[in-house]
Z-matrix of the N, CA and C atoms (Angstrom, degrees):
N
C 1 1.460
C 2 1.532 1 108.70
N 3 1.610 2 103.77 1 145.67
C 4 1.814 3 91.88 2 -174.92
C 5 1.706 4 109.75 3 -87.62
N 6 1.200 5 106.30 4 135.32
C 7 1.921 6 104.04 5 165.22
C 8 2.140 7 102.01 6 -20.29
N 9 1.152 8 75.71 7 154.69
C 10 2.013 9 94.19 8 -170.99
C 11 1.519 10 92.61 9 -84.58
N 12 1.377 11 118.14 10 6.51
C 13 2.034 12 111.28 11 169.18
C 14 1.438 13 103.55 12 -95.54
N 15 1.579 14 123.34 13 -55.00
C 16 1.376 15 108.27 14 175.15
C 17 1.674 16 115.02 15 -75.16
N 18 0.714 17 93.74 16 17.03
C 19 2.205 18 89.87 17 172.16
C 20 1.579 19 89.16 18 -81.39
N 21 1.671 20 113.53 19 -69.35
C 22 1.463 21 113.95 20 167.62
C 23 1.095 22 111.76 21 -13.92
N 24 0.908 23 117.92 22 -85.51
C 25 1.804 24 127.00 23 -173.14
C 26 1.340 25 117.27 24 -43.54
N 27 1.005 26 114.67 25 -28.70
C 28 1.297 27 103.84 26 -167.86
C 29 1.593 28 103.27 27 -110.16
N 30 1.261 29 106.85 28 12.65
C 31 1.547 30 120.83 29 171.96
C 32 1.718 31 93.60 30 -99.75
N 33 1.040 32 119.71 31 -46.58
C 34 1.365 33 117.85 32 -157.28
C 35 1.440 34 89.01 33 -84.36
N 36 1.596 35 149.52 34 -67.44
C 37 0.757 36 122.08 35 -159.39
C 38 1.746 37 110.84 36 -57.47
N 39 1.348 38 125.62 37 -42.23
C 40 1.593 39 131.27 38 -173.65
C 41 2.027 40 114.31 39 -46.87
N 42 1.777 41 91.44 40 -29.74
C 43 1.446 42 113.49 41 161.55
C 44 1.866 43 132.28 42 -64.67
N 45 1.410 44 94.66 43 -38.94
C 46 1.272 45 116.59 44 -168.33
C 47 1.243 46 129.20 45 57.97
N 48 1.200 47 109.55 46 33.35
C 49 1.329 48 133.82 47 167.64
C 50 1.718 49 124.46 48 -54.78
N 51 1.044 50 144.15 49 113.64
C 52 1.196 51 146.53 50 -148.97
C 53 1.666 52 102.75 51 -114.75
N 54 1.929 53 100.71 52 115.92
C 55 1.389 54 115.87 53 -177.77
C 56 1.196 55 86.92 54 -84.24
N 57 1.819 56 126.86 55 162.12
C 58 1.536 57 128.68 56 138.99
C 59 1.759 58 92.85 57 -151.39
N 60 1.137 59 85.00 58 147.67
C 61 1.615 60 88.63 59 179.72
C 62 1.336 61 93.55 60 -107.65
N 63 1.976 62 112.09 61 176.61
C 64 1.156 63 117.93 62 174.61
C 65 1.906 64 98.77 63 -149.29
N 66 1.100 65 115.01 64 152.73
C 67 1.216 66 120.58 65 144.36
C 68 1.689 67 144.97 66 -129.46
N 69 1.043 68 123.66 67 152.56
C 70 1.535 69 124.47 68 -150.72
C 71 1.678 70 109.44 69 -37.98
N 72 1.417 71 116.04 70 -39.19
C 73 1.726 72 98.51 71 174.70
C 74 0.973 73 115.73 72 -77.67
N 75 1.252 74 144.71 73 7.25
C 76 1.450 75 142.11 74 151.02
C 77 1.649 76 115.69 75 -53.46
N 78 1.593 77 123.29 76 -22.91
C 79 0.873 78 124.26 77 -163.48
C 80 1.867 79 108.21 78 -136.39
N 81 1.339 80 102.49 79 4.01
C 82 1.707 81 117.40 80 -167.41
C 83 1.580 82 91.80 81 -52.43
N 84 1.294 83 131.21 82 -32.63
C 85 1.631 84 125.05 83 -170.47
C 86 1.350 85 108.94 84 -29.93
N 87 1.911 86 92.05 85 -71.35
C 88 1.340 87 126.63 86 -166.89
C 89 1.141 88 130.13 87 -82.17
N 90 1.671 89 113.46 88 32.93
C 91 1.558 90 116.96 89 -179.40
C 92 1.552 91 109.32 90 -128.00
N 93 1.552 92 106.32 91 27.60
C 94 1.563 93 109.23 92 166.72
C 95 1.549 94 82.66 93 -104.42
N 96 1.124 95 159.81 94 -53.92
C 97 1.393 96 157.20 95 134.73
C 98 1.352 97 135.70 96 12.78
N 99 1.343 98 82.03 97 -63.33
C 100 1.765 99 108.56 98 170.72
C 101 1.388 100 110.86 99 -69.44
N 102 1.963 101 118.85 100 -18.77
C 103 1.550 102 110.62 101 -168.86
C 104 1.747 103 97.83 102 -83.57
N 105 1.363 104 95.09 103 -27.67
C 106 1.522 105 119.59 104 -155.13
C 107 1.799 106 95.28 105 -65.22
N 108 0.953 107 104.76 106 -45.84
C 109 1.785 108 116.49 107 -170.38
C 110 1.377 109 109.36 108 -63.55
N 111 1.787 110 102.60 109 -53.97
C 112 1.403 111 107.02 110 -165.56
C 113 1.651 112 100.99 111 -81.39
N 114 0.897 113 123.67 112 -26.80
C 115 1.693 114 129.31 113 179.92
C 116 2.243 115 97.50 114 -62.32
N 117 0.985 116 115.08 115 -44.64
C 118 1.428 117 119.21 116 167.93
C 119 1.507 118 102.98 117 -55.84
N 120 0.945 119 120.93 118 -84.25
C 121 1.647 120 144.32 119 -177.70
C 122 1.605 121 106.57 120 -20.62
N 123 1.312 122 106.41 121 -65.04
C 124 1.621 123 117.81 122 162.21
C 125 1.387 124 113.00 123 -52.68
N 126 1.018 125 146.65 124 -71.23
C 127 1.241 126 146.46 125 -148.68
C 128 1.860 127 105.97 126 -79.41
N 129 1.647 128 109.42 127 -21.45
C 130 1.106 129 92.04 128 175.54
C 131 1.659 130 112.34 129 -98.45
N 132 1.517 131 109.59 130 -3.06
C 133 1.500 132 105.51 131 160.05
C 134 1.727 133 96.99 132 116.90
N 135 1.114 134 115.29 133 16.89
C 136 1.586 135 124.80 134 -147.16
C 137 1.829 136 88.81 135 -103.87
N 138 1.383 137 103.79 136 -32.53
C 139 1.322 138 88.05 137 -170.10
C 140 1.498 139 92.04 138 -130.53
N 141 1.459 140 138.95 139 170.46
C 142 1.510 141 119.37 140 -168.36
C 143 1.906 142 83.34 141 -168.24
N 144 1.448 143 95.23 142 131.36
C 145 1.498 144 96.95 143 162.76
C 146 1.797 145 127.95 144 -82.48
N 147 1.385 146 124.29 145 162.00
C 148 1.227 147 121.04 146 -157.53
C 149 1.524 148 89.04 147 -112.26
N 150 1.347 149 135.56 148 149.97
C 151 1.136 150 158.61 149 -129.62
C 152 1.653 151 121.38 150 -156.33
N 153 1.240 152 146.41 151 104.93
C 154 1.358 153 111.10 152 168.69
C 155 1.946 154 90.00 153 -121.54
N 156 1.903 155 94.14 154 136.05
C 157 1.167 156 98.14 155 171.52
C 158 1.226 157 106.69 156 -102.30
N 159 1.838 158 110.05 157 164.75
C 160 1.591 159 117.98 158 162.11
C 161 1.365 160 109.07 159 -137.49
N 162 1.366 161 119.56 160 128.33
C 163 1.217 162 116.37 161 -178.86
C 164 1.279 163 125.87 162 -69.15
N 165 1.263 164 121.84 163 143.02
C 166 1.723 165 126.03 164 177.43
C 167 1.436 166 136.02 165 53.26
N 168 1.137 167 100.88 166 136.55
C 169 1.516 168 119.75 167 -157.38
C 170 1.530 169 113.63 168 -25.49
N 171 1.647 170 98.78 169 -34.23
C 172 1.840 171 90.06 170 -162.96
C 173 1.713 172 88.54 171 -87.32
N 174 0.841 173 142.52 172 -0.07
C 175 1.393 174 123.86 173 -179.21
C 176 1.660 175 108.12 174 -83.38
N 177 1.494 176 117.35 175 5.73
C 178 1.733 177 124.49 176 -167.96
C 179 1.417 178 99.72 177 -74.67
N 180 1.458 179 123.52 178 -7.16
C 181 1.277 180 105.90 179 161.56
C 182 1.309 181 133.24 180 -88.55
N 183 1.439 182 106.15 181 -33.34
C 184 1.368 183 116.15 182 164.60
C 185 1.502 184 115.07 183 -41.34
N 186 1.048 185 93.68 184 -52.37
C 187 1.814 186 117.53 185 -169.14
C 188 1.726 187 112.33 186 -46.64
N 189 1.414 188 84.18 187 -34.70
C 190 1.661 189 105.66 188 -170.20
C 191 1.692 190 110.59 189 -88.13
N 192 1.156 191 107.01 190 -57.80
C 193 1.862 192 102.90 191 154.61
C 194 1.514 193 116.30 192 -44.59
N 195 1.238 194 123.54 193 -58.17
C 196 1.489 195 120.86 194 176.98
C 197 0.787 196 133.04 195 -28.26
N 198 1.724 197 105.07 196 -34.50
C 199 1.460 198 116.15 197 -179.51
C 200 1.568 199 109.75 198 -65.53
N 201 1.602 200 106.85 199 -37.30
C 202 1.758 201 95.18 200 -172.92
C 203 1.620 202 111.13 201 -99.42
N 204 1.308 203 100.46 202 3.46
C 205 1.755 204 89.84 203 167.49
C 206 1.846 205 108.97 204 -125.57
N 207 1.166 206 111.54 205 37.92
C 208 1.779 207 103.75 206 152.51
C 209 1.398 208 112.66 207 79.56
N 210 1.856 209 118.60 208 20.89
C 211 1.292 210 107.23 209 -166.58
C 212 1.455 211 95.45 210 -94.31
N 213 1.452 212 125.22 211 -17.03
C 214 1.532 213 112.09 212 -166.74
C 215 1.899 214 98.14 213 -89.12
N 216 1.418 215 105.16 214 -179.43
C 217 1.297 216 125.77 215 139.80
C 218 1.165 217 141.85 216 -120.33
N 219 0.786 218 132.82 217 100.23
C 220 1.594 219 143.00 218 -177.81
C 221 1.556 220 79.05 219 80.31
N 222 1.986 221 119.47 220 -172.66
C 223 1.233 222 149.41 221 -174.45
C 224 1.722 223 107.82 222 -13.88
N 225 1.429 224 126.43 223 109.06
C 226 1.064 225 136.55 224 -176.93
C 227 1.740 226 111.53 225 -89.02
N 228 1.564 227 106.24 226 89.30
C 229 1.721 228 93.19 227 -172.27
C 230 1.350 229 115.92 228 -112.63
N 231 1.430 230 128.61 229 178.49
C 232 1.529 231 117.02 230 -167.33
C 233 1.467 232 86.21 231 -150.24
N 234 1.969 233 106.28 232 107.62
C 235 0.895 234 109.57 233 168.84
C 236 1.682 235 130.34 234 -81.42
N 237 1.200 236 128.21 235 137.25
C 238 1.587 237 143.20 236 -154.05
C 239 1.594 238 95.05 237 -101.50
C-alpha cells in the first residue's frame, strides 16, 4: 500500500489540481498595504483576533504546554 502522501498525489494529480507555493518576498511590495487594510479592518471591529485565556498565575504552565499541544486558539494569555 502507498504511504497516505502519495495517495494524495496521485489523487491530486488524477484531479489536476494545481500546487504553487509562495513565499513572503514574492509579495514584500504589498505589505505596507496589507498593514494599511488590516490596521482599518481591526479597528473597525471587522476582523478580531482569537484569544484563549487562563486564569492565574499557577495555571502559566499549563498555558505554556498548550502552546505545543493545540489547546489554545489564536493568542495564548495568562490572566494575573
Amino acid at each position: 500500500q502507498q504511504p497516505q502522501s502519495m495517495q494524495y498525489l496521485t489523487m491530486i494529480i488524477g484531479l489536476r489540481i494545481k500546487i504553487e507555493g509562495f513565499l513572503y518576498p514574492d509579495f514584500a511590495a504589498q505589505v505596507p498595504e496589507f498593514n494599511a487594510d488590516m490596521a482599518e479592518l481591526i479597528a473597525s471591529g471587522a476582523v478580531k483576533g482569537r484569544e484563549t485565556v487562563m486564569e492565574g498565575l499557577e495555571k502559566a504552565p499549563d498555558a505554556f504546554i498548550g502552546l505545543f499541544t493545540g489547546a489554545n486558539t489564536g493568542k495564548m494569555l495568562v490572566k494575573v
